[in-house]
N, C-alpha and C positions, 0 to 999 in steps of 0.2 A: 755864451762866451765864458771860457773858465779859465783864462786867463787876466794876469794881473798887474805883470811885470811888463809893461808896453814898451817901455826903453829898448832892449834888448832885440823890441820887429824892426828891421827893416822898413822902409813907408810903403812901397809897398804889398809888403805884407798887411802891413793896418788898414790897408784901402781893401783889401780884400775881406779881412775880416768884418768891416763896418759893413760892403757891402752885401754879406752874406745876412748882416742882422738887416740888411733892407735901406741904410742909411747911404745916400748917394756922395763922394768926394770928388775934389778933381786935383790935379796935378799943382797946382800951385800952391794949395795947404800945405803950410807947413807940417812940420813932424809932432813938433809941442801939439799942435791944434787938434792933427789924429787922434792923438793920446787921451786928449780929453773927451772930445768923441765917444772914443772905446772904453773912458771909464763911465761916463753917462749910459750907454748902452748897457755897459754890465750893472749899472745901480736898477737900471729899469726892467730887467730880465728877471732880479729878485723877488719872490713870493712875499705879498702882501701877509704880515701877520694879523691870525683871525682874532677877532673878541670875541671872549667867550662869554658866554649864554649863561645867564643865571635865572636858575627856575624856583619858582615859586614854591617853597616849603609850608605844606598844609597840619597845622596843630588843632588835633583838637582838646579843647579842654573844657572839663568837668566840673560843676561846683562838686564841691566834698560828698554833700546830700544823695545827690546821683548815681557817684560810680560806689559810695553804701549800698543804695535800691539794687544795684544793680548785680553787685555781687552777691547779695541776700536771695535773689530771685535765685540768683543762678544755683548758687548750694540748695536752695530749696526743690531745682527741679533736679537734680540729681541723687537727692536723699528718694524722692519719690519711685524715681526709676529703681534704685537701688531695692527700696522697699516692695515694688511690685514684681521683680525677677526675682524674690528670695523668699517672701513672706505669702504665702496662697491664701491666709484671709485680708490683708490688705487688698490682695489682685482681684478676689472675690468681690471684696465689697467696690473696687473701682468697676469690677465690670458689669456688677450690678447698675451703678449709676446712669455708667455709659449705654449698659444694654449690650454689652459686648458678649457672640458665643463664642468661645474657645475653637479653635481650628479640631481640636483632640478630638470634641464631644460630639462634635459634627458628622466627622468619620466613624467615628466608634459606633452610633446610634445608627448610622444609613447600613442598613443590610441587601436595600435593593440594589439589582445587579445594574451595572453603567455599559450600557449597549454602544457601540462603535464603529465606525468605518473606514480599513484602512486599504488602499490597493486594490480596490473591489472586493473586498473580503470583510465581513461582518464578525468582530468581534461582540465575547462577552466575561464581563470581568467583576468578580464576585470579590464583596468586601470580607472574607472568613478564609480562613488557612484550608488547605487540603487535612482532610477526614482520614486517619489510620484505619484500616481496615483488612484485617485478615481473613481471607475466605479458606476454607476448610471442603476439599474435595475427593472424592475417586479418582487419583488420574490414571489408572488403570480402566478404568471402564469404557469403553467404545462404543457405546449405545447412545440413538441422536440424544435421547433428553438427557443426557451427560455432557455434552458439549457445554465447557463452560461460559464461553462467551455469552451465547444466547441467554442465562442466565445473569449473567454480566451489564449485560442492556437493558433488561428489565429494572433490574438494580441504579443502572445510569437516570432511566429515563421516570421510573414511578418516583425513588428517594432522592437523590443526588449525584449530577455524573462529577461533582469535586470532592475523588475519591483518590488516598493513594495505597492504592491494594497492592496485597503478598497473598501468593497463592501456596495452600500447605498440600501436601498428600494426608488424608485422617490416619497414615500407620507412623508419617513421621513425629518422630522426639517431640518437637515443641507441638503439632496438632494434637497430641496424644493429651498434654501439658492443657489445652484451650479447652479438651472436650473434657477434660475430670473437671478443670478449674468451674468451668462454669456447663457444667450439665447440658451437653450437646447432646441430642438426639438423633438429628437426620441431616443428611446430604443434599445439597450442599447449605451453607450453613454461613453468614457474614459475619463477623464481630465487629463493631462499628466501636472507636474510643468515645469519649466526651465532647468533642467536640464538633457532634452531630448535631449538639444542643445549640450551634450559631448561625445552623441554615434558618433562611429565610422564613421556609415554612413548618418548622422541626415540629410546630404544636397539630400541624394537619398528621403528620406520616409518623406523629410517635406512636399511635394505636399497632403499628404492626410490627414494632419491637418488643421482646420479653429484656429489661433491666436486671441482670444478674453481676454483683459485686464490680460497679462504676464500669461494665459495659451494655453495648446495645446489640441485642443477639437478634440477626435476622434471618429468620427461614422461610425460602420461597414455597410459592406453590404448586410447583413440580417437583416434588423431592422425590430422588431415586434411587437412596441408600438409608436402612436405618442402622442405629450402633446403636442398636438393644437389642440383644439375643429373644427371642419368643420362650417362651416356658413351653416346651412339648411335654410334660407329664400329662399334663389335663387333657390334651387333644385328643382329636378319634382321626387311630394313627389307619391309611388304608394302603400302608407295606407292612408286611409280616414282621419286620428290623426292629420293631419298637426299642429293643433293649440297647441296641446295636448304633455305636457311632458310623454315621456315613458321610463322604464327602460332600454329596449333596443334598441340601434341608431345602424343602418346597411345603411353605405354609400358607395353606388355601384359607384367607379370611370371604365367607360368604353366608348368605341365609336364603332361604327355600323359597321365599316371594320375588328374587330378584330373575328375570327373564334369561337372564345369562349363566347363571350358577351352574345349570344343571349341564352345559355346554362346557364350563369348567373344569368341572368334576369327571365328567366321559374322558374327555382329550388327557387329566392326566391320569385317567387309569391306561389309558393306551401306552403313556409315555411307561407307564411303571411294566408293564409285560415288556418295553425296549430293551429298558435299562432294569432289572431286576434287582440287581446286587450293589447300584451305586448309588441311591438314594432312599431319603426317605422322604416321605410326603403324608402330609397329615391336613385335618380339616379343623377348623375355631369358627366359631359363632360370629356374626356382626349380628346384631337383634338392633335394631331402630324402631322399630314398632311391638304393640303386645303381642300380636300371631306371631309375628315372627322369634317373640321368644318364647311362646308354647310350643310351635313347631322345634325349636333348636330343645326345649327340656325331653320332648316326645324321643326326636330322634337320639340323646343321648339315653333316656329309658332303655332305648330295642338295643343299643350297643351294648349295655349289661347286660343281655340276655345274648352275647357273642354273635350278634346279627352278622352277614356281610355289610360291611358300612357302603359300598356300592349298591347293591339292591335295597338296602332301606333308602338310601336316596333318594336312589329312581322310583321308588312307591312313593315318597313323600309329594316328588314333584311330580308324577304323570298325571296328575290334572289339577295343575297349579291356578285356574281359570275358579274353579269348583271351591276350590282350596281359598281363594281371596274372598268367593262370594261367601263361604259358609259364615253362621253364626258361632260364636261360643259355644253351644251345645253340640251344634251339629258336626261342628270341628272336633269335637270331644270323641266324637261316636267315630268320626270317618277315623280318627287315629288307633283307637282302641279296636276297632275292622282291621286295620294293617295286623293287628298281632296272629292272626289268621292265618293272613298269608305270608306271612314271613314265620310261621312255626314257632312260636314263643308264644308265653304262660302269660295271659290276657288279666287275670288280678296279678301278677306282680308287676309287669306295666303298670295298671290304674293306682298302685301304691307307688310307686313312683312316682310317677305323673305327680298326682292327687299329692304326696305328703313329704317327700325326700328332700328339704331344703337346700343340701348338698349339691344336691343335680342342678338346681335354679340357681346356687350361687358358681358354681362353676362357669356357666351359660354368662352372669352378666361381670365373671372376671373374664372372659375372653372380650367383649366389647368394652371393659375398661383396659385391656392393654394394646387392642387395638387402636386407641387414642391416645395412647403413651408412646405408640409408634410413626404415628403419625397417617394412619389409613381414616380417610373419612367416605370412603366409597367403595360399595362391592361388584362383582366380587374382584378382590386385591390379591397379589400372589405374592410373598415374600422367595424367593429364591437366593439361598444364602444371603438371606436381609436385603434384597436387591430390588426395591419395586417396581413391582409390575402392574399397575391395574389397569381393569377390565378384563375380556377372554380372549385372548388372541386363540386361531386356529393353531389346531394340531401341526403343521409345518413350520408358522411362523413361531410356535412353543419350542421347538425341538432347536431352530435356528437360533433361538434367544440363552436359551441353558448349554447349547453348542457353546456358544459364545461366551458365556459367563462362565464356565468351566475352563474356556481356555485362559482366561485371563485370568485366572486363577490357579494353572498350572493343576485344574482335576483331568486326569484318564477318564472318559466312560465307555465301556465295556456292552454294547449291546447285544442283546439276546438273539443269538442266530438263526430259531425257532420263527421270533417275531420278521425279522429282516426277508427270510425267505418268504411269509407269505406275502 
């Protein structure tokens, strides 16, 4: 009811309205009476006011003594903190107390690898950066043991496959730059930086690096190119060209006891009547044992007396059986017999032989540059520094200098004499 002025209703209107608020009238009430009614009815319709709630306010208080302690504590653990984020012998000596190891040292000292599995797939995850490492190659060459990869894997699998290699060609700019700097010899050829030094196992696999000015020079055991020229003045040249540049150099490293030499030496005197005019081909000692470097003094002896370097050869080795059984003496005689049949003056042989220190040092600078080239087995074939060892046949020889010649942009010119027969 929001009304006020009750005077003003009608009666009934006031009967209406009281009975609306629920309160029953009747027709004989007066008007005054409704009135009061409807003022009772509206005092009763108004909203009780609330009492309000007073909550309990909690203090606490301190003697003086205390909230001292207390702030005293508190500056004292925050100078401490302070001191231990800033000061490293502070932090030292609390973690000495505590026994505490550093998170750092933890890591830095684990170098073994942390094996994984994610997705069905087996990780592994090495504490040390990836390894610089320039490799130095032919990429001209197209011959299997020049495929780098396979090379590559060996490299993964014997040293470390946490490597991040650049592959050089040895004519470009900076290869050319890696092989002066540090004394390259043969192909292919790894330069590993310093930080080979944080594998795992660096102190097993350093035996097979040479240390040249703070890098680690590795060269496999398939090398199939060397970058050192052979000195042919000393050789016993068997094409007539001696004097004469040719496009192709074929240097036969071999010695008279090895079962295959002499199988060497035939195949590439065939090759030389092909190709007449477009190589040369010369013979060096490998002497590994003492017959075999009396035999290599012997047979440079019969070349100063302008032997055919093919037929003193083939006499040195046609009874190579004979030749390993003899003794020193008897070896002496069988050699000094060949000057017989090869037509040549038998005391200046035996002074040769016998006294010319010349001859003998020549003999064992061919097996000293043979190991500056990197041959440690005969017989070996240098074709334009290209190695080759062992003897391949006559077909697979011709396919191989084919080959190497093209990649090298040589012509050969064979002999039309030879082709027709």
């Amino acid at each position: 009811m929001s009304q006020s002025n009750w005077s003003n209703f009608r009666k009934d209107k006031l009967r209406k309205l009281l009975e609306a608020e629920g309160i029953s009238t009747s027709a004989e009430q007066t008007k005054e009476e409704l009135i009061r009614l409807c003022d009772l009815a509206k005092s009763a319709s108004k909203p009780s006011r609330k009492t309000p709630v007073r909550r309990r306010k909690y203090q606490i208080k301190l003697r003086p003594i205390t909230a001292a302690f207390i702030t005293l504590a508190l500056l004292v653990f925050l100078s401490a903190y302070y001191l231990y984020q800033n000061n490293s012998t502070f932090q030292n000596n609390v973690d000495t107390i505590l026994n505490i190891v550093p998170k750092s040292k933890i890591v830095d000292n684990s170098k073994e690898p942390q094996i994984y599995e994610r997705g069905g797939k087996t990780y592994v995850v090495y504490n040390h950066p990836l390894i610089k490492v320039d490799a130095i190659e032919d990429q001209r060459c197209l011959r299997p043991e020049c495929l780098f990869d396979s090379h590559l894997d060996k490299v993964k699998s014997n040293i470390t496959p946490l490597i991040n290699i650049s592959r050089n060609d040895y004519q470009d700019r900076y290869a050319k730059k890696l092989i002066k700097d540090y004394d390259l010899k043969l192909l292919p050829v790894f330069v590993f930086d310093k930080t080979i030094e944080q594998t795992l196992h660096f102190e097993k696999i350093k035996k097979f690096f040479d240390f040249k000015n703070g890098k680690y020079i590795l060269s496999t055991d398939q090398s199939y190119k060397t970058l050192l020229n052979p000195k042919l003045s000393d050789a016993i040249f068997f094409t007539t060209n001696k004097f004469l540049a040719s496009p192709l150099e074929i240097v036969l490293y071999a010695n008279f006891t090895s079962p295959f030499a002499k199988d060497a030496v035939n195949n590439l005197a065939s090759l030389i009547e092909k190709y007449p005019n477009r190589q040369t081909v010369v013979l060096k000692h490998y002497t590994n044992s003492e017959k075999d470097f009396n035999l290599a003094v012997a047979y440079n002896c019969y070349m100063q007396q302008e032997v055919d370097p093919l037929k003193a050869f083939n006499m040195i080795t046609s009874d190579i059986e004979g030749v390993l059984a003899d003794s020193p003496k008897q070896l002496d005689r069988r050699l000094q017999n060949h000057t017989r049949k090869l037509g040549i003056n038998r005391a200046s042989f035996v002074n040769c032989y016998n006294e010319d220190t010349t001859t003998k040092q020549t003999v064992r600078n061919h097996l000293q540059e043979a190991n500056s080239l990197g041959i440690t087995a005969v017989p070996t074939l240098l074709i334009n520094r290209n190695i080759v060892q062992g003897s391949p046949n006559l077909e697979d020889l011709e396919l191989l200098i084919t080959e190497i010649a093209k990649n090298e942009g040589i012509v050969l010119e064979s002999n039309p004499e030879s082709d027709a027969e």
